[in-house]
PDB file of N, CA, C and O in Angstrom:
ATOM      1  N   UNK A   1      -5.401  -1.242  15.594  1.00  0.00           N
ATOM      2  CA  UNK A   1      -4.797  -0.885  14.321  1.00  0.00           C
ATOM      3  C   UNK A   1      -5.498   0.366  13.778  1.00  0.00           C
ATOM      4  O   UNK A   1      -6.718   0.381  13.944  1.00  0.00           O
ATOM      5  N   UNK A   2      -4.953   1.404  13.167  1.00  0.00           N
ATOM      6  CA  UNK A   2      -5.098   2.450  12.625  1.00  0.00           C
ATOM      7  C   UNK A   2      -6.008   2.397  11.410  1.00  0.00           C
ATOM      8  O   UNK A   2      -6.043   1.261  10.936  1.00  0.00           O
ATOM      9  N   UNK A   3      -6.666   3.176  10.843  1.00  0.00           N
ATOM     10  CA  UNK A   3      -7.637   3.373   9.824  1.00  0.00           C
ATOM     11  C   UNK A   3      -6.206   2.785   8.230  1.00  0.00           C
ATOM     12  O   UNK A   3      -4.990   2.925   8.095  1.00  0.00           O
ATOM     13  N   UNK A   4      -6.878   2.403   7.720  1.00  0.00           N
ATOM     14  CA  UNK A   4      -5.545   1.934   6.427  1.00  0.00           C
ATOM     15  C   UNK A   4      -5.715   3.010   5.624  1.00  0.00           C
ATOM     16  O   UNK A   4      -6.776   3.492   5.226  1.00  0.00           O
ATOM     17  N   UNK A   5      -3.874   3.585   5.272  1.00  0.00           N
ATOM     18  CA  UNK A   5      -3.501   4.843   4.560  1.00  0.00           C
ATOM     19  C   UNK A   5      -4.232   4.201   3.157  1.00  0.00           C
ATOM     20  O   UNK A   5      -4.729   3.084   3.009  1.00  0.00           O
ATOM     21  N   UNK A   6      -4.120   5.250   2.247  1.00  0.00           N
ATOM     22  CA  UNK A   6      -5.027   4.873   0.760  1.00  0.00           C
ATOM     23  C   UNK A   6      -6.431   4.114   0.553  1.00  0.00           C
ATOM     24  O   UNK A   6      -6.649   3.217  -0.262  1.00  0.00           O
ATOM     25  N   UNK A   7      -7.376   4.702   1.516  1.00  0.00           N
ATOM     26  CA  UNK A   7      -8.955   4.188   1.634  1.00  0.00           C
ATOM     27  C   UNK A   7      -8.306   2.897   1.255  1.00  0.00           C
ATOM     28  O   UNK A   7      -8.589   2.563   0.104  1.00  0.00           O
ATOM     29  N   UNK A   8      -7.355   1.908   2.024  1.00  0.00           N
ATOM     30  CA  UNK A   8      -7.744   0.587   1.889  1.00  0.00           C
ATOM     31  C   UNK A   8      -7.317   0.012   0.709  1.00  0.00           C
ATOM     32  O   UNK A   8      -7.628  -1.135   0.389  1.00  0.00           O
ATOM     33  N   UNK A   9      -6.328   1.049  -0.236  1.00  0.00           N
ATOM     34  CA  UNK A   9      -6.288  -0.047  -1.671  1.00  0.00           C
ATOM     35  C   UNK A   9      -4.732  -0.960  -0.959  1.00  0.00           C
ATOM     36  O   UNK A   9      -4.440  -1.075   0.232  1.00  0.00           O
ATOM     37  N   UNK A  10      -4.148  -1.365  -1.886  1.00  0.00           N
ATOM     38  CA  UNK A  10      -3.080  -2.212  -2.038  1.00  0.00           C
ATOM     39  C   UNK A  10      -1.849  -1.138  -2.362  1.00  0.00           C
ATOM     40  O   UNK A  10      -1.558  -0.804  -3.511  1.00  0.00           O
ATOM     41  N   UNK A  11      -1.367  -0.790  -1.514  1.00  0.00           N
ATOM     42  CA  UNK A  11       0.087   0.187  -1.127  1.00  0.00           C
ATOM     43  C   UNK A  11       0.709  -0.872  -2.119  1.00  0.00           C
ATOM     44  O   UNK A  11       1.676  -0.210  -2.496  1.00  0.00           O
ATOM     45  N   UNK A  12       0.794  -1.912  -2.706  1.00  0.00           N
ATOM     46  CA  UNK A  12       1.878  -2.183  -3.340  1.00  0.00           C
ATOM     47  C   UNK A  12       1.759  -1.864  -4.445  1.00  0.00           C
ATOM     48  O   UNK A  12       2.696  -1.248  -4.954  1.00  0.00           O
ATOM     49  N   UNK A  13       0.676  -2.132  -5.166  1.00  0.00           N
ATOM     50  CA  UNK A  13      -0.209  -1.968  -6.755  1.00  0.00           C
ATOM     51  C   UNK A  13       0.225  -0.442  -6.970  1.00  0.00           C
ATOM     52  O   UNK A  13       0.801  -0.217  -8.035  1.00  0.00           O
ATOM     53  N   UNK A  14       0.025   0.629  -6.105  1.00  0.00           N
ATOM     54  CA  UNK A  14      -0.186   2.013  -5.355  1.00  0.00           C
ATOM     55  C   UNK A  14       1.194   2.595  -5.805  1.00  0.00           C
ATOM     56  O   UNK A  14       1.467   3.728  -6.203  1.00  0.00           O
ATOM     57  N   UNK A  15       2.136   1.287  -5.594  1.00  0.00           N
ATOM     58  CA  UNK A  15       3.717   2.402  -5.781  1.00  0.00           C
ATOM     59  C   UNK A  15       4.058   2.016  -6.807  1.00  0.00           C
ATOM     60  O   UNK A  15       5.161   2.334  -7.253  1.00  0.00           O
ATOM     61  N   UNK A  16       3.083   1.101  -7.577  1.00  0.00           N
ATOM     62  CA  UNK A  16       3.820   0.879  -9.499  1.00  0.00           C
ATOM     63  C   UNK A  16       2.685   1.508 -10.214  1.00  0.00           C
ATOM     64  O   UNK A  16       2.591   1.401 -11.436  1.00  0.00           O
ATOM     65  N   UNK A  17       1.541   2.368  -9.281  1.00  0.00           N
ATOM     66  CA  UNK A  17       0.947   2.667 -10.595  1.00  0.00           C
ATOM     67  C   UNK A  17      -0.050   3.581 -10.635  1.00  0.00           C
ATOM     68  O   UNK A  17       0.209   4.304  -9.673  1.00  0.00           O
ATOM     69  N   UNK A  18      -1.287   4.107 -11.287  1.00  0.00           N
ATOM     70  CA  UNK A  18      -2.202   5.127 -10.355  1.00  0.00           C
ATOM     71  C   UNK A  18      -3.149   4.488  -9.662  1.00  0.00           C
ATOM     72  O   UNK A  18      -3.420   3.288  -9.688  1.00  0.00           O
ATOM     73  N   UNK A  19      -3.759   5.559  -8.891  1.00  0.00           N
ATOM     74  CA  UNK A  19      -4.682   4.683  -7.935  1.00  0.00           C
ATOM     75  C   UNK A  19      -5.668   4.138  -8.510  1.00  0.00           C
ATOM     76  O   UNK A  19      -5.952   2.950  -8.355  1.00  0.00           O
ATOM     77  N   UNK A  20      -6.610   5.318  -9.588  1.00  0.00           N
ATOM     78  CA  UNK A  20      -7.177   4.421 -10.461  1.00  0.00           C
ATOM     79  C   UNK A  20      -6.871   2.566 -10.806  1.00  0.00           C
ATOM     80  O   UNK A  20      -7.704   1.698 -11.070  1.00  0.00           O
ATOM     81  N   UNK A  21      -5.932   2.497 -10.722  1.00  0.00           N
ATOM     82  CA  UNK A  21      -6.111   0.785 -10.984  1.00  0.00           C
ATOM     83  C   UNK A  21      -5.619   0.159  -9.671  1.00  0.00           C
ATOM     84  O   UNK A  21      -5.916  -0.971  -9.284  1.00  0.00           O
ATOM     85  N   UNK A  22      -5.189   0.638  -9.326  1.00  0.00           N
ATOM     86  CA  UNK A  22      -4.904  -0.041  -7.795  1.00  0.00           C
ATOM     87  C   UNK A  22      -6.162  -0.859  -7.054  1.00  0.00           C
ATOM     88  O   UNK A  22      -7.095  -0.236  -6.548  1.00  0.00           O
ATOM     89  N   UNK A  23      -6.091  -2.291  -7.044  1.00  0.00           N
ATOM     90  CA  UNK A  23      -7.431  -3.203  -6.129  1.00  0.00           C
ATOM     91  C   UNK A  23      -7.725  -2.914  -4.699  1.00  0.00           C
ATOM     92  O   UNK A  23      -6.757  -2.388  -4.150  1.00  0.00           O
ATOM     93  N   UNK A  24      -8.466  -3.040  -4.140  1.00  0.00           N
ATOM     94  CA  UNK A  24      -8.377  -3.177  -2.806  1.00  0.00           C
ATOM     95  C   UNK A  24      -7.816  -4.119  -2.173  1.00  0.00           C
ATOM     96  O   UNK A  24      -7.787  -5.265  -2.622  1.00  0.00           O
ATOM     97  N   UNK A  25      -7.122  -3.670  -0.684  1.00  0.00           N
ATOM     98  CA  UNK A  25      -6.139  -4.102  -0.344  1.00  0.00           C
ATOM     99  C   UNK A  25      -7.335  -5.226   0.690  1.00  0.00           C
ATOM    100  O   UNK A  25      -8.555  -5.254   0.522  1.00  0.00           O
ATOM    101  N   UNK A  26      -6.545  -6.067   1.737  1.00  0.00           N
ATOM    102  CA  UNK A  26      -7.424  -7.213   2.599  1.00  0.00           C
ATOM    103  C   UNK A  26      -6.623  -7.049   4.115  1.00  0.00           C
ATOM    104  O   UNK A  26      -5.502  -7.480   4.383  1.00  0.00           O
ATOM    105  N   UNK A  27      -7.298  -6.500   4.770  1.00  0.00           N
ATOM    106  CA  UNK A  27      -7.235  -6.905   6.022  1.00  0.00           C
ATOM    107  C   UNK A  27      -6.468  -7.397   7.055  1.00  0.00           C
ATOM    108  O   UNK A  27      -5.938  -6.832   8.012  1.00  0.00           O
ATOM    109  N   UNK A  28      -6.512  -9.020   6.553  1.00  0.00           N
ATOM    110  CA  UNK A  28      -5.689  -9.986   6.483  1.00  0.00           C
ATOM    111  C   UNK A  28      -4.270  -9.795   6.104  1.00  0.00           C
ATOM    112  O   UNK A  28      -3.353 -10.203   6.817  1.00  0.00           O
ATOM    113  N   UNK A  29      -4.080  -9.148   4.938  1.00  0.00           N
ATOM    114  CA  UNK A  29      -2.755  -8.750   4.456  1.00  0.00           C
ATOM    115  C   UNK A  29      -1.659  -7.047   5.107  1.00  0.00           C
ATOM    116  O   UNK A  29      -0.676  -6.512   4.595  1.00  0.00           O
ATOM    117  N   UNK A  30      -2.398  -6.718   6.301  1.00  0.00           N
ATOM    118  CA  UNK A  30      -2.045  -5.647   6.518  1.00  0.00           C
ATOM    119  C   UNK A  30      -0.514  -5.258   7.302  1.00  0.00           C
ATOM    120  O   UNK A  30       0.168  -6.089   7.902  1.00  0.00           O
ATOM    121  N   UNK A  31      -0.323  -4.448   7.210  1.00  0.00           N
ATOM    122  CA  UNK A  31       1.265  -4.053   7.616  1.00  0.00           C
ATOM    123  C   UNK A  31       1.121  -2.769   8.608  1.00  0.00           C
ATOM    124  O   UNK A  31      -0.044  -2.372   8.598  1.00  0.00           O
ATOM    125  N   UNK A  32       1.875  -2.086   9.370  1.00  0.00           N
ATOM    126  CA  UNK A  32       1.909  -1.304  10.500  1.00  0.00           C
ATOM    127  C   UNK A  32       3.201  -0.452   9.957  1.00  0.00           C
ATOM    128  O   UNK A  32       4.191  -1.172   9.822  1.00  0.00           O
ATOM    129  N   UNK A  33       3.351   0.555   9.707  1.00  0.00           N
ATOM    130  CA  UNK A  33       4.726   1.353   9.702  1.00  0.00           C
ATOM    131  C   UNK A  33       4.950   2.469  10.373  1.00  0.00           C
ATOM    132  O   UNK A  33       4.288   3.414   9.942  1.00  0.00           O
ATOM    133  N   UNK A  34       5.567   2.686  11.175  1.00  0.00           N
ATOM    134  CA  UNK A  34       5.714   4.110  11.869  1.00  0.00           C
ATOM    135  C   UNK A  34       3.913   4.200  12.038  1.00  0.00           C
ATOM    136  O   UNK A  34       3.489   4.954  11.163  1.00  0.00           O
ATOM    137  N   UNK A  35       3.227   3.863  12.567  1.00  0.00           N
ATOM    138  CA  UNK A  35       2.083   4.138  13.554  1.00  0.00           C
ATOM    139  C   UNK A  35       1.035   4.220  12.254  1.00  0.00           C
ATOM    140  O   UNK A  35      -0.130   4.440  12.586  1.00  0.00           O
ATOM    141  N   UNK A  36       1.235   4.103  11.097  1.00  0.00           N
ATOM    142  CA  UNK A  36       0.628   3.709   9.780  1.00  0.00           C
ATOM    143  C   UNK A  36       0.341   2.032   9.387  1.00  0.00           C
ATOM    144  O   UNK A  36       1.037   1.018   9.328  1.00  0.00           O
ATOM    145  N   UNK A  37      -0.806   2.307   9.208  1.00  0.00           N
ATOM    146  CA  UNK A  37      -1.710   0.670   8.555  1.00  0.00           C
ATOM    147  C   UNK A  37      -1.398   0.987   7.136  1.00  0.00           C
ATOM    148  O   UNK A  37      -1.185   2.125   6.718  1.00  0.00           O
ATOM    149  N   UNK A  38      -1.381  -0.512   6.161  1.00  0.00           N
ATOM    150  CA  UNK A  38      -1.321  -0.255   4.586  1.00  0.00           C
ATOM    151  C   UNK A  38      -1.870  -1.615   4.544  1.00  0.00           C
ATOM    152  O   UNK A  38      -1.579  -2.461   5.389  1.00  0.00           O
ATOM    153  N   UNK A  39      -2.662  -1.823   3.565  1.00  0.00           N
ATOM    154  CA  UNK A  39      -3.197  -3.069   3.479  1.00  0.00           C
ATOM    155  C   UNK A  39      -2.694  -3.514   2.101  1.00  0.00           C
ATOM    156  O   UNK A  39      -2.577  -2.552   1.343  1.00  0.00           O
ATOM    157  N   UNK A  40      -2.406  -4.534   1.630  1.00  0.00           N
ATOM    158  CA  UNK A  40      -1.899  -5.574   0.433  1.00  0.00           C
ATOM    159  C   UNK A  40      -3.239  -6.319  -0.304  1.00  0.00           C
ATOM    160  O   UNK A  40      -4.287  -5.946   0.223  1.00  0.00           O
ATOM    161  N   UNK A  41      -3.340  -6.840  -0.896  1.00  0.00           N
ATOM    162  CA  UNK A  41      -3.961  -7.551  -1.949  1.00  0.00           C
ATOM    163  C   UNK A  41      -3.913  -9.085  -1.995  1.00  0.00           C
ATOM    164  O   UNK A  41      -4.618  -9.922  -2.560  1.00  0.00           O
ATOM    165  N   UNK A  42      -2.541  -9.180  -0.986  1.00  0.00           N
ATOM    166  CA  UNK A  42      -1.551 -10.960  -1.015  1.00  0.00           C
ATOM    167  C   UNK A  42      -0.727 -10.404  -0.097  1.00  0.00           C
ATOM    168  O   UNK A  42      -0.610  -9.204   0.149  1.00  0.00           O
ATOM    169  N   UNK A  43       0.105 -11.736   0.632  1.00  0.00           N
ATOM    170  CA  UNK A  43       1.134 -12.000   0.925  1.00  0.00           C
ATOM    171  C   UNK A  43       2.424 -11.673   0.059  1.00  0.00           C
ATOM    172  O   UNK A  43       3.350 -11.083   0.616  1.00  0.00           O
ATOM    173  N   UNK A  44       2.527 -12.028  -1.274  1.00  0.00           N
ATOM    174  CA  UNK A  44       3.606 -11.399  -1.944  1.00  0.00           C
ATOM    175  C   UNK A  44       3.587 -10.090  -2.143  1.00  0.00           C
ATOM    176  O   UNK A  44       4.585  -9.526  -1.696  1.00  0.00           O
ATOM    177  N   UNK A  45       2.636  -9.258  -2.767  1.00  0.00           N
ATOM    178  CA  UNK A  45       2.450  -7.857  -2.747  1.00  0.00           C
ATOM    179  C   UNK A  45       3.296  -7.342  -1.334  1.00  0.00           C
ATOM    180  O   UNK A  45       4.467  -6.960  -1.321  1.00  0.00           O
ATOM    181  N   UNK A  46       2.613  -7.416  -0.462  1.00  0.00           N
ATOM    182  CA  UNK A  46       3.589  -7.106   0.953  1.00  0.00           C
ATOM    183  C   UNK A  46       4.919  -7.357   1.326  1.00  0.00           C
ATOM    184  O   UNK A  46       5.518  -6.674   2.156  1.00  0.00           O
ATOM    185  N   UNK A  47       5.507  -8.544   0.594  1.00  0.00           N
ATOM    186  CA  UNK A  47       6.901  -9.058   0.773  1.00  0.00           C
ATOM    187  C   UNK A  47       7.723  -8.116  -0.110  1.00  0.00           C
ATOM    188  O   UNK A  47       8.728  -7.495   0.233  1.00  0.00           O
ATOM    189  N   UNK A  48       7.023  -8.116  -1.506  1.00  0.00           N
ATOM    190  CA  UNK A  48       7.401  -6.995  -2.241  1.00  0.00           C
ATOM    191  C   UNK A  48       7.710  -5.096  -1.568  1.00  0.00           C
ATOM    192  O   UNK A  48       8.690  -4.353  -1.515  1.00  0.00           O
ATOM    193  N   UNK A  49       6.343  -5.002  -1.197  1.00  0.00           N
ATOM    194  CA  UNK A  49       6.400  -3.713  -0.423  1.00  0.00           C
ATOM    195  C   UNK A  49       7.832  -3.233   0.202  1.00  0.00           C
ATOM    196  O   UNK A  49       8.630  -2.366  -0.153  1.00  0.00           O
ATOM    197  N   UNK A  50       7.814  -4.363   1.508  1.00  0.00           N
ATOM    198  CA  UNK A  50       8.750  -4.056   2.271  1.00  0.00           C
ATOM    199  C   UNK A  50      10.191  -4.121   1.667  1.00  0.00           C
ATOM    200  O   UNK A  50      11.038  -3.299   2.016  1.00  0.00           O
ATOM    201  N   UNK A  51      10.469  -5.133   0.730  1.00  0.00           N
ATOM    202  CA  UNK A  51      11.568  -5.523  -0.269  1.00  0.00           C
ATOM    203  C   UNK A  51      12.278  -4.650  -0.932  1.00  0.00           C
ATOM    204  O   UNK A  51      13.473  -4.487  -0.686  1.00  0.00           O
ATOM    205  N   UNK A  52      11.601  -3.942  -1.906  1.00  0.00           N
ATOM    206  CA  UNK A  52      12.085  -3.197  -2.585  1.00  0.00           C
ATOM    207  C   UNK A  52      11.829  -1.300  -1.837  1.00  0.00           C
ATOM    208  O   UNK A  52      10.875  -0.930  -1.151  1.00  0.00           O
ATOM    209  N   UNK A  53      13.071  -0.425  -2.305  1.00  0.00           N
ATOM    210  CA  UNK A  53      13.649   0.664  -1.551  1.00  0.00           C
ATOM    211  C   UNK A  53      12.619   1.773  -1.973  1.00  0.00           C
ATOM    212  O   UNK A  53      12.946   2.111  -3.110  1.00  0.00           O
ATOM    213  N   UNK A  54      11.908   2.237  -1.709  1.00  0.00           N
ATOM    214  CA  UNK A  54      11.142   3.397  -2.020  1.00  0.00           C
ATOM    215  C   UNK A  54      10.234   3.098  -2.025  1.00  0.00           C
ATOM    216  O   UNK A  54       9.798   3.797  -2.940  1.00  0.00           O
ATOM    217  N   UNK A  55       9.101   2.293  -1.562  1.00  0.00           N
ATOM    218  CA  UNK A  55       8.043   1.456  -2.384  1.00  0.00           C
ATOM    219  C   UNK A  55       7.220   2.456  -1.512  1.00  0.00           C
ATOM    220  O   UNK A  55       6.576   3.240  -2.209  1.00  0.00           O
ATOM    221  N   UNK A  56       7.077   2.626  -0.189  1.00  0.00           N
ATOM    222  CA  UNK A  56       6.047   3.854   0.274  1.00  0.00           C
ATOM    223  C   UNK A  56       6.492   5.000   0.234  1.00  0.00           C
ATOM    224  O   UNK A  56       5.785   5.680   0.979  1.00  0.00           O
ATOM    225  N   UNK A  57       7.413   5.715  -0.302  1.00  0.00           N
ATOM    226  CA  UNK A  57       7.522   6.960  -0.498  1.00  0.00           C
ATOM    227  C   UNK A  57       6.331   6.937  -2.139  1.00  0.00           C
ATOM    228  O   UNK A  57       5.273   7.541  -2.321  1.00  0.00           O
ATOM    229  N   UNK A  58       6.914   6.208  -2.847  1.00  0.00           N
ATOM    230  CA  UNK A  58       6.122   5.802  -4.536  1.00  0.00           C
ATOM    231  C   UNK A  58       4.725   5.972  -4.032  1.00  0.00           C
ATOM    232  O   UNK A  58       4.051   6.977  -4.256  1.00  0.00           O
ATOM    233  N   UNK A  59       4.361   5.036  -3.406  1.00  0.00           N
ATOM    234  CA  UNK A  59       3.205   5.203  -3.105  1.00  0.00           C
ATOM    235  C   UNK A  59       2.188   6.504  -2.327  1.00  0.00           C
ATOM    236  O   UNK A  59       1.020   6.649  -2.690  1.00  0.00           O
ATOM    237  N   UNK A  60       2.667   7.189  -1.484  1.00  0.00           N
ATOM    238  CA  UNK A  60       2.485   8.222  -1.062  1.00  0.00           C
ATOM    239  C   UNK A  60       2.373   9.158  -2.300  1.00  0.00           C
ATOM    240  O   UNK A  60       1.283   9.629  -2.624  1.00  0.00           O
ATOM    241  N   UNK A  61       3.374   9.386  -2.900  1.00  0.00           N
ATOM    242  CA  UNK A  61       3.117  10.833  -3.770  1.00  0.00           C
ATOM    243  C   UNK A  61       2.091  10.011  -5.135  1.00  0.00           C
ATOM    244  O   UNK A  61       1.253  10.697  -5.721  1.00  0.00           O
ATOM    245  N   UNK A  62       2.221   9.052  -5.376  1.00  0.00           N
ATOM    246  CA  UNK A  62       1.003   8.431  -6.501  1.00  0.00           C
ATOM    247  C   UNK A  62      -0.738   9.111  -5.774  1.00  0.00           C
ATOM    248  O   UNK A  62      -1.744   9.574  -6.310  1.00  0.00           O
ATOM    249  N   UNK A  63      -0.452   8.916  -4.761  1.00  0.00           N
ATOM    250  CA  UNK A  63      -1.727   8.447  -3.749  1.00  0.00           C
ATOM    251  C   UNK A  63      -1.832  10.413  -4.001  1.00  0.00           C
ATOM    252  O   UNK A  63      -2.641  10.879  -4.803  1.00  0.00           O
ATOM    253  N   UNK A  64      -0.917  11.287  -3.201  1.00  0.00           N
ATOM    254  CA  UNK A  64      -1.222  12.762  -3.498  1.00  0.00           C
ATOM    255  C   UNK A  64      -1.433  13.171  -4.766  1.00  0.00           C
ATOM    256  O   UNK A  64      -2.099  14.172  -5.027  1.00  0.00           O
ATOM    257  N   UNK A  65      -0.964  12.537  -5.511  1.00  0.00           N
ATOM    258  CA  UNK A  65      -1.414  12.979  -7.286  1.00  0.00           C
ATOM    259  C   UNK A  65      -3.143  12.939  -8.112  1.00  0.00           C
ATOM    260  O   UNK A  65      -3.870  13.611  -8.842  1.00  0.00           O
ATOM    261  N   UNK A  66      -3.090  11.615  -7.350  1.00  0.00           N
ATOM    262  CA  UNK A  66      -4.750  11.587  -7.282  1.00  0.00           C
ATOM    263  C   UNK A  66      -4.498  10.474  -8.222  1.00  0.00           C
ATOM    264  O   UNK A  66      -5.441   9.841  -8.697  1.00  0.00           O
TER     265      UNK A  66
END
């Protein structure tokens, strides 16, 4: 598995909000996309992720904003 995009926080927290509050993500909770790791916080966070339509594009440009 690949190094996890966003030093490891929670890609889901990530696409509702700044990184500043975003938790760290677990391991355990991790996901694979196009040759990309993202790690979650929970099991729902991740169900969410994948669920709803934009959720890693959101997250990506949050994550470039700083």
């Amino acid at each position: 598995m690949a190094a996890p995009e966003f030093d490891g926080k929670c890609a889901f927290a990530l696409s509702l909000g700044p990184a500043s509050k975003a938790p760290a993500g677990k391991p355990e909770h991790a996901l694979e996309i196009d040759g990309k790791t993202y790690y979650f916080s929970g099991a729902v966070p991740k169900f969410l992720f994948r669920l709803i339509p934009g959720s890693r594009e959101r997250a990506d440009r949050r994550w470039t904003a700083g």
